[in-house]
N, C-alpha and C positions, 0 to 999 in steps of 0.2 A: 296405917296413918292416912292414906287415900280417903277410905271411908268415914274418918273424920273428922278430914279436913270437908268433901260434901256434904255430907250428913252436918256437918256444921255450919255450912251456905245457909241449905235449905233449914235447917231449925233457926238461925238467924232472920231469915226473911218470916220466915211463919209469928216469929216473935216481933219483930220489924210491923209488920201489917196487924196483927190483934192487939199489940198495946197502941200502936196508932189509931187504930178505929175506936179505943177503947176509952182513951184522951181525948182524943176530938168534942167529944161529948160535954166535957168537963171545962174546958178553956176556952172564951174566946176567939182567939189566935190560933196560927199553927206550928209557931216560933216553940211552944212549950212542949206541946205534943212529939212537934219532930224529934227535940234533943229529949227526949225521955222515952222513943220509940231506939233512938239509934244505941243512948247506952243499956236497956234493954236488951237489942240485937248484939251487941257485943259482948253481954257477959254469957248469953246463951252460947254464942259462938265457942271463948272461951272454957264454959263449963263440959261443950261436947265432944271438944277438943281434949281437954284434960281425960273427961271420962273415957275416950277411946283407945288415945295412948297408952293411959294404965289396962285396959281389955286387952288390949294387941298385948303388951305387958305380958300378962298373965297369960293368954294363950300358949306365946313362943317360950313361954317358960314350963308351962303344963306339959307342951308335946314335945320337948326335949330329953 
């Protein structure tokens, strides 16, 4: 769960910073970019999170 809960940091920030640079481009502002940079970084957060759990899962179940 360690590894992803960081591993979910860092893919947040990675996701965080490329749809932010990626928006910039597209908006005026940077009111729209940020909030579509942050839920971005949170679903990635979420998604690597879920996906590790169930891995850890399957591991501790495999080597039993």
């Amino acid at each position: 769960m360690l590894v992803g809960v960081l591993g979910g940091v860092f893919a947040a920030l990675c996701a965080y910073l490329i749809t932010y640079n990626e928006y910039a481009h597209h908006f005026p502002d940077a009111k729209q970019p940020t909030k579509m940079a942050v839920q971005a970084a949170f679903i990635t957060y979420g998604l690597f999170l879920v996906f590790f759990w169930i891995a850890g899962n399957l591991l501790s179940y495999t080597l039993q």
